[in-house]
ModelCIF file with pLDDT and N, C-alpha, C, O atoms, coordinates in Angstrom:
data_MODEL
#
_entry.id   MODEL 
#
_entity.id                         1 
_entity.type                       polymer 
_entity.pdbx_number_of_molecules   1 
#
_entity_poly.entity_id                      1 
_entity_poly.type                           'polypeptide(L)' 
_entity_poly.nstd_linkage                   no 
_entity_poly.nstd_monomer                   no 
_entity_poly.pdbx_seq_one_letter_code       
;(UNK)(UNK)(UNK)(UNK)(UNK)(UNK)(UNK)(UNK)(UNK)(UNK)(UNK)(UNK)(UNK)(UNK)(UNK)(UNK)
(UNK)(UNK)(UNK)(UNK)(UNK)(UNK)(UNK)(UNK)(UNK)(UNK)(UNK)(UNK)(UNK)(UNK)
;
_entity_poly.pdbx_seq_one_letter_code_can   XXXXXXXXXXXXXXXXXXXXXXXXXXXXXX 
_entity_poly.pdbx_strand_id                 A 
#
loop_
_entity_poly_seq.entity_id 
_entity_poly_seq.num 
_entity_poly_seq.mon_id 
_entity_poly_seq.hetero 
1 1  UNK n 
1 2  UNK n 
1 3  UNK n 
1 4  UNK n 
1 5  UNK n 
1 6  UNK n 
1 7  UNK n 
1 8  UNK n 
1 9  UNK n 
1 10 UNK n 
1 11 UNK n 
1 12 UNK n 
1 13 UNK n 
1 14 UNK n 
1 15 UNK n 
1 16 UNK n 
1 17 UNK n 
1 18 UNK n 
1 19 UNK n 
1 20 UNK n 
1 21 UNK n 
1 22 UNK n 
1 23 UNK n 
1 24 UNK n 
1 25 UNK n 
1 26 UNK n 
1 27 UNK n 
1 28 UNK n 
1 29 UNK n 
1 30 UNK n 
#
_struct_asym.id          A 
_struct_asym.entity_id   1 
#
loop_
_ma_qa_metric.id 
_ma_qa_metric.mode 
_ma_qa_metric.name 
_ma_qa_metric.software_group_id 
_ma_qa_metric.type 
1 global pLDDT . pLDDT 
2 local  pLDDT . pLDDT 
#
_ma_qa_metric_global.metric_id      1 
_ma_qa_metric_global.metric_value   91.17 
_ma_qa_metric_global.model_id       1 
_ma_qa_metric_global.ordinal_id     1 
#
loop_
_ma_qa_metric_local.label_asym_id 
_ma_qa_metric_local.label_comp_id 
_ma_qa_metric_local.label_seq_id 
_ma_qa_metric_local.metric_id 
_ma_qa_metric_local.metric_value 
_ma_qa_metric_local.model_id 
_ma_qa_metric_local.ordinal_id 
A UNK 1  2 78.00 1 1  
A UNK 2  2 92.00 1 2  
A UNK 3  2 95.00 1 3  
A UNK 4  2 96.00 1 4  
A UNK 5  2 96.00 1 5  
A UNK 6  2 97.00 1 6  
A UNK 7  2 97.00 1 7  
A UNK 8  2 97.00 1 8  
A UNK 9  2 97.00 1 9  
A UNK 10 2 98.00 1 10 
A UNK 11 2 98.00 1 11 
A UNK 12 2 98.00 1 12 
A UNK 13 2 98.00 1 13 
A UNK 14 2 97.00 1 14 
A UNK 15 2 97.00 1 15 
A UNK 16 2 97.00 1 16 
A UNK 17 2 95.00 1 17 
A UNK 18 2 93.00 1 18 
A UNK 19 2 94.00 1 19 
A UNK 20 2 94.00 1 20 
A UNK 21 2 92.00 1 21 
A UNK 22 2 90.00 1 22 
A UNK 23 2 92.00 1 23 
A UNK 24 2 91.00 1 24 
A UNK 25 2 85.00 1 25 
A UNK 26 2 79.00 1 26 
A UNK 27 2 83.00 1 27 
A UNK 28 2 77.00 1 28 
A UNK 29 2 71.00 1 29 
A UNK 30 2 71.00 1 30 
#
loop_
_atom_site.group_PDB 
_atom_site.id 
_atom_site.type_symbol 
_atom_site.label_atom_id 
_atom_site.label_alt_id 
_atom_site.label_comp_id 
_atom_site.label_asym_id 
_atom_site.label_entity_id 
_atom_site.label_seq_id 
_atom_site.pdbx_PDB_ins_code 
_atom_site.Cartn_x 
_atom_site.Cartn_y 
_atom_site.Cartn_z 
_atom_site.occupancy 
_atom_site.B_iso_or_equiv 
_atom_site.pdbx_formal_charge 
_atom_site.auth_seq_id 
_atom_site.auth_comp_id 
_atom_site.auth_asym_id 
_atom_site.auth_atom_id 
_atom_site.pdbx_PDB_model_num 
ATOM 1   N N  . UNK A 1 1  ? -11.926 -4.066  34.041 1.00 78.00 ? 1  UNK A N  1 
ATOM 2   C CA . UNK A 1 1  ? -12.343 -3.323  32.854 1.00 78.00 ? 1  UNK A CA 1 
ATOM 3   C C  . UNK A 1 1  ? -11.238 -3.272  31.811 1.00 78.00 ? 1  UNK A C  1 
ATOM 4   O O  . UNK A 1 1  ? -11.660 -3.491  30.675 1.00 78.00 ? 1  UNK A O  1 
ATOM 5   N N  . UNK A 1 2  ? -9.897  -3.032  31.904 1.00 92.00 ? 2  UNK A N  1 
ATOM 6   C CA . UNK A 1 2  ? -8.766  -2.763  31.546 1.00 92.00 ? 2  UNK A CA 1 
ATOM 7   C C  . UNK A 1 2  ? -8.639  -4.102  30.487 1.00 92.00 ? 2  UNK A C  1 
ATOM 8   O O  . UNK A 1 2  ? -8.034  -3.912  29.432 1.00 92.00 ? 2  UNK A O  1 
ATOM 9   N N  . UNK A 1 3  ? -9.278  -5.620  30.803 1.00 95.00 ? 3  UNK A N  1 
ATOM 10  C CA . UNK A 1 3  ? -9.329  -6.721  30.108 1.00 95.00 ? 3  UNK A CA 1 
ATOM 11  C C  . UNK A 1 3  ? -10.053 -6.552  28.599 1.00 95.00 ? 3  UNK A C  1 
ATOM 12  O O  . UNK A 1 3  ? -9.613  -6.757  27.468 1.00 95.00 ? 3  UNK A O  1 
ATOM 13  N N  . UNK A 1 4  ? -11.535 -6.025  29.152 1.00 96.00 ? 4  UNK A N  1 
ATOM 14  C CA . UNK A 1 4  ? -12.392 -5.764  27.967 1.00 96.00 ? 4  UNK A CA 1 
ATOM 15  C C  . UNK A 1 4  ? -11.921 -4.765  27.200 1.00 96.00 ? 4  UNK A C  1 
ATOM 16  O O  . UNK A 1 4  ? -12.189 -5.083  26.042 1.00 96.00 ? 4  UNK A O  1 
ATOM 17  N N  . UNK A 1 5  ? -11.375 -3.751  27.214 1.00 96.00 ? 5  UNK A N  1 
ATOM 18  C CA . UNK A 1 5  ? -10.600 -2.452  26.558 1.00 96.00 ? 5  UNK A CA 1 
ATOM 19  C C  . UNK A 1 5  ? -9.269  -3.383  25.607 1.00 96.00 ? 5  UNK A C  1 
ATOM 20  O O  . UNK A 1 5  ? -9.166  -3.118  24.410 1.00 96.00 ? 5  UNK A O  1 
ATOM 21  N N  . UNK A 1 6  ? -8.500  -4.237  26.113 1.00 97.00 ? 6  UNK A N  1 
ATOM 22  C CA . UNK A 1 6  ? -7.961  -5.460  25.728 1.00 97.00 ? 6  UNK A CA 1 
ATOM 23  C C  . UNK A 1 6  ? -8.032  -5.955  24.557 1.00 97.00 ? 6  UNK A C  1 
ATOM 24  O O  . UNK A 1 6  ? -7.357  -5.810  23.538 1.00 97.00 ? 6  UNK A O  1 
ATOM 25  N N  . UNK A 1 7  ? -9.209  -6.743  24.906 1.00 97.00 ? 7  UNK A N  1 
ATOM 26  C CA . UNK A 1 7  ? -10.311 -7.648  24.076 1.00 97.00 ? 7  UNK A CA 1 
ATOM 27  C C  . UNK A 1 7  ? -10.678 -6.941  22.770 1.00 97.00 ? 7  UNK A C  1 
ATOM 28  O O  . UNK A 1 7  ? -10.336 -7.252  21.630 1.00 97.00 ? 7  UNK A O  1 
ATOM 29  N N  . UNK A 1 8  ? -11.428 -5.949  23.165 1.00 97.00 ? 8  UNK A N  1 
ATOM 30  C CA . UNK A 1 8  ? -12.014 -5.248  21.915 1.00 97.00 ? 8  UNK A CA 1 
ATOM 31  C C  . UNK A 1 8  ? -11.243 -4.448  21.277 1.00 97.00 ? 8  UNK A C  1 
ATOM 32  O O  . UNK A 1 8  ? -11.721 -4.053  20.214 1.00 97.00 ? 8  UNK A O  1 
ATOM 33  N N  . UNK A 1 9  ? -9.966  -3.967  21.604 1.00 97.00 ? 9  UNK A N  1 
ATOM 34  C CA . UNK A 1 9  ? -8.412  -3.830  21.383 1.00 97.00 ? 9  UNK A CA 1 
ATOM 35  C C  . UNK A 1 9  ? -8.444  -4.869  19.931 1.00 97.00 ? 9  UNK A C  1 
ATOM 36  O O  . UNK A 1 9  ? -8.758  -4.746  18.747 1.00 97.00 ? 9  UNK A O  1 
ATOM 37  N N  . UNK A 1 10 ? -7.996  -5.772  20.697 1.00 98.00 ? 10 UNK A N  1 
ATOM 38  C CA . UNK A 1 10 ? -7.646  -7.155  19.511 1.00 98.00 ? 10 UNK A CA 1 
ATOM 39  C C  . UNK A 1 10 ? -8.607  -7.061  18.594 1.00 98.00 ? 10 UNK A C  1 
ATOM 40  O O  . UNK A 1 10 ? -8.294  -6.676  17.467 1.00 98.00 ? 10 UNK A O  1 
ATOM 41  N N  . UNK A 1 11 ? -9.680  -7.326  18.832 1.00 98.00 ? 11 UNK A N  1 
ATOM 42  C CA . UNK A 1 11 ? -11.008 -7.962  18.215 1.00 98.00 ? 11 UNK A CA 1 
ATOM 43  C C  . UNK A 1 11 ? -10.684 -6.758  17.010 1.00 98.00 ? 11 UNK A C  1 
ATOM 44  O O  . UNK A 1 11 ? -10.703 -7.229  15.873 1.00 98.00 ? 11 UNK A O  1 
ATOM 45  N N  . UNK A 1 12 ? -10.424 -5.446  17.083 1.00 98.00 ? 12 UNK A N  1 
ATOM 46  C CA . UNK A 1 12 ? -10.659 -4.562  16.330 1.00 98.00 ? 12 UNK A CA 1 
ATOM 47  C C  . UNK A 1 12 ? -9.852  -4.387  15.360 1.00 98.00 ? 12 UNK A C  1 
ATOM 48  O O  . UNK A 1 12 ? -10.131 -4.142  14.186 1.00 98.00 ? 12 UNK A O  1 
ATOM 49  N N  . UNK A 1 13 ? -8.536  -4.551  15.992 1.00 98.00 ? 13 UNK A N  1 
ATOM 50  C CA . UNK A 1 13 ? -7.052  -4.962  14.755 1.00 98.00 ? 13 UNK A CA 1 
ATOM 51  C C  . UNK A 1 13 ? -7.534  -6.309  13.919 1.00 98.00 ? 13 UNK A C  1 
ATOM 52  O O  . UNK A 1 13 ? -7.344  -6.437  12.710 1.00 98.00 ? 13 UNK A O  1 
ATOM 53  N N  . UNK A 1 14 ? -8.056  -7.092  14.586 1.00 97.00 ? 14 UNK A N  1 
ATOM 54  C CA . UNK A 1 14 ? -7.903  -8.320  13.525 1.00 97.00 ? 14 UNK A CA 1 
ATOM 55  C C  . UNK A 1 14 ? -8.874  -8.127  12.681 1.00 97.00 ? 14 UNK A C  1 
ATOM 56  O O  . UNK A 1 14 ? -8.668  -8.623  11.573 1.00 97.00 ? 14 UNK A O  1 
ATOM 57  N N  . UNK A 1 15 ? -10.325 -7.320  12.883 1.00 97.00 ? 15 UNK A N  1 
ATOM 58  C CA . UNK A 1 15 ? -11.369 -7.233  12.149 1.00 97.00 ? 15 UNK A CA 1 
ATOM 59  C C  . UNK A 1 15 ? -10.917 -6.110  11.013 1.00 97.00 ? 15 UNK A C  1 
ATOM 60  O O  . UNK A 1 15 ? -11.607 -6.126  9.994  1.00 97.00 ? 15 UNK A O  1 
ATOM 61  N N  . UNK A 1 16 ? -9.977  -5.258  11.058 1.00 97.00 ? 16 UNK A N  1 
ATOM 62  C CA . UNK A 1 16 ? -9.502  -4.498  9.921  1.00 97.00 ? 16 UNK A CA 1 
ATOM 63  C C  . UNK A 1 16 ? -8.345  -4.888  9.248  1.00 97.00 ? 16 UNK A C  1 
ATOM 64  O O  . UNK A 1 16 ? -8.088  -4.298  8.199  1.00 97.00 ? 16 UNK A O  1 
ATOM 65  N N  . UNK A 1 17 ? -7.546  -5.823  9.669  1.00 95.00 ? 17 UNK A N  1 
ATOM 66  C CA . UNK A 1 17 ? -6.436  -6.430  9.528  1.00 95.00 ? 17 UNK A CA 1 
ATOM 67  C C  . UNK A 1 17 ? -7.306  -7.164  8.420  1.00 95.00 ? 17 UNK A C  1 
ATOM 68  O O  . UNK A 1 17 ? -7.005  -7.054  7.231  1.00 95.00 ? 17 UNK A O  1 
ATOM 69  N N  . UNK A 1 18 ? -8.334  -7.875  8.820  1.00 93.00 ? 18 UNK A N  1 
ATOM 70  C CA . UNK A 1 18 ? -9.334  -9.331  7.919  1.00 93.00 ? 18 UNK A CA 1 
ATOM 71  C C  . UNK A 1 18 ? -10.127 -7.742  6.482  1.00 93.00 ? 18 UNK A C  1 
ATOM 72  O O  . UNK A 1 18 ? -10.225 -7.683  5.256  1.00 93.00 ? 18 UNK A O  1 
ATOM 73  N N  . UNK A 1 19 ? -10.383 -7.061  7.325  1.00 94.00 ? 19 UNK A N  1 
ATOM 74  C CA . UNK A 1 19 ? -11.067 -6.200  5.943  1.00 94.00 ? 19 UNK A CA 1 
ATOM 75  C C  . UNK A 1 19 ? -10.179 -5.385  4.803  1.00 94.00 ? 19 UNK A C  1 
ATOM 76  O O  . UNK A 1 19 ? -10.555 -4.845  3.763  1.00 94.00 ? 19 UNK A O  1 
ATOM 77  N N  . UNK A 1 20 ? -8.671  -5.517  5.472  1.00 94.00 ? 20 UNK A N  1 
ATOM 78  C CA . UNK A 1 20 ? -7.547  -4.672  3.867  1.00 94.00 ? 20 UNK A CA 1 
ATOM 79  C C  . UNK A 1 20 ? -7.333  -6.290  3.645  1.00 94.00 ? 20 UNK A C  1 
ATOM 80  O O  . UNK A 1 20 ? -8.056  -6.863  2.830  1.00 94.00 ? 20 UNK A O  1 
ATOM 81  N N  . UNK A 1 21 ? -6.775  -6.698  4.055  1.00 92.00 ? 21 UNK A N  1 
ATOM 82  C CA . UNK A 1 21 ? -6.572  -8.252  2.926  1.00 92.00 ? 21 UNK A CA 1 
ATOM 83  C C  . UNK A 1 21 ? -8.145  -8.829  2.478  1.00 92.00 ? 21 UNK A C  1 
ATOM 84  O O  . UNK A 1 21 ? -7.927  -9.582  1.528  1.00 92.00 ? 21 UNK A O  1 
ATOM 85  N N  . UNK A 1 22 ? -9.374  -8.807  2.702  1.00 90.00 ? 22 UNK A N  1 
ATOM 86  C CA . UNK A 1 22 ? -9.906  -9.444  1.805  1.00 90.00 ? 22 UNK A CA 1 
ATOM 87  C C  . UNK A 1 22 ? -10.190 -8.154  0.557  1.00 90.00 ? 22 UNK A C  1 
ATOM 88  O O  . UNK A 1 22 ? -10.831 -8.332  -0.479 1.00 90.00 ? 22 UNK A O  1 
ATOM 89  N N  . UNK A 1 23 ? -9.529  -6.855  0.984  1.00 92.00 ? 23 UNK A N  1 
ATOM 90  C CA . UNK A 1 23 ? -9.997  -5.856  0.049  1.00 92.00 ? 23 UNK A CA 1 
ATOM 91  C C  . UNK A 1 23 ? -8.628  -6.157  -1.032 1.00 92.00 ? 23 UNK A C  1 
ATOM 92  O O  . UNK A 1 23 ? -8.739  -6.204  -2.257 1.00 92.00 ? 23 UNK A O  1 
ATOM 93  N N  . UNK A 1 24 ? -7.802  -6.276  -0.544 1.00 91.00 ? 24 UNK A N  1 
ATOM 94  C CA . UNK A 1 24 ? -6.283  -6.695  -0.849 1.00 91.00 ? 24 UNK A CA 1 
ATOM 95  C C  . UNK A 1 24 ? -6.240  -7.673  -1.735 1.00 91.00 ? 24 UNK A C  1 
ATOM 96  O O  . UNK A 1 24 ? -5.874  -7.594  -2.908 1.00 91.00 ? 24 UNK A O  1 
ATOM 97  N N  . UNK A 1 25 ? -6.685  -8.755  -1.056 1.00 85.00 ? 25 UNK A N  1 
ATOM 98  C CA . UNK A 1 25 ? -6.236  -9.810  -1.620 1.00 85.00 ? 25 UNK A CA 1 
ATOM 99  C C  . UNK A 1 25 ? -7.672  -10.630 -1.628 1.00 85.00 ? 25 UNK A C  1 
ATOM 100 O O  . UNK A 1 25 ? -7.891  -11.496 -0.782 1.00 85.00 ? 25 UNK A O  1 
ATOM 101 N N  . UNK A 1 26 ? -8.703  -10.262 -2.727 1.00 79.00 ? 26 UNK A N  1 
ATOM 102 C CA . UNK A 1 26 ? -10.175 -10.987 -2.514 1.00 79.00 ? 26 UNK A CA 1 
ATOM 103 C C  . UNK A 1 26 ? -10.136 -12.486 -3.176 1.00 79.00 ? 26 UNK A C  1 
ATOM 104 O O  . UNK A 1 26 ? -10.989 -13.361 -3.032 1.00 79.00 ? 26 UNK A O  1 
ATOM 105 N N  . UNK A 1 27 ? -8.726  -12.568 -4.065 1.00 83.00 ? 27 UNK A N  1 
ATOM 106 C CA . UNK A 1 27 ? -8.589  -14.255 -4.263 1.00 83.00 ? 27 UNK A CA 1 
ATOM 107 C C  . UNK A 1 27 ? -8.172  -15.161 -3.444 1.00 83.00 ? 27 UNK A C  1 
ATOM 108 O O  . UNK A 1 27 ? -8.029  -16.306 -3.873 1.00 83.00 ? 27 UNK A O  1 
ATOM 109 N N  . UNK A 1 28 ? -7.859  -14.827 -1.962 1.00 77.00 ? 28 UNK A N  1 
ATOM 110 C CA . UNK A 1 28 ? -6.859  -15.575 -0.965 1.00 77.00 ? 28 UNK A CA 1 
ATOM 111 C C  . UNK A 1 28 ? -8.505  -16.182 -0.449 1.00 77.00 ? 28 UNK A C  1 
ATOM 112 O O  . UNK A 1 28 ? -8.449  -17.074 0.397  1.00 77.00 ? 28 UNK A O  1 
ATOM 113 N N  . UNK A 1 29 ? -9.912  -15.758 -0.899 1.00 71.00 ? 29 UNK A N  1 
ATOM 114 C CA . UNK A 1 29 ? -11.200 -16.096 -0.014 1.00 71.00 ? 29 UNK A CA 1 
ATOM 115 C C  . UNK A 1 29 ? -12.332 -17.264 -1.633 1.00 71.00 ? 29 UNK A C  1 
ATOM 116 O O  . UNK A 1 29 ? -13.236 -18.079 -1.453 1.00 71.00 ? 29 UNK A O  1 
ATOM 117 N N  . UNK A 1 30 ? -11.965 -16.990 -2.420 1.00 71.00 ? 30 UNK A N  1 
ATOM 118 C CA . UNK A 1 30 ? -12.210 -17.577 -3.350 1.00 71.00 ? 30 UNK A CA 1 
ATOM 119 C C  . UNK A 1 30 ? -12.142 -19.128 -2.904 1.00 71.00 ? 30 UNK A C  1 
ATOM 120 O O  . UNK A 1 30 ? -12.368 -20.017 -3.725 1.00 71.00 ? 30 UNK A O  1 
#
């Protein structure tokens, strides 16, 4: 279980990490 807690760990930093830079920076997606 400790894997999936992990997983969706990551999954969750990178998915807000990806939502202030395209809020950030919306020409780096242009």
């Amino acid at each position: 279980m400790n894997v999936i807690y992990i997983v969706a760990s990551v999954i969750a930093v990178a998915l807000t990490g990806y939502l202030c830079v395209a809020l950030l920076k919306p020409e780096w997606f242009e």
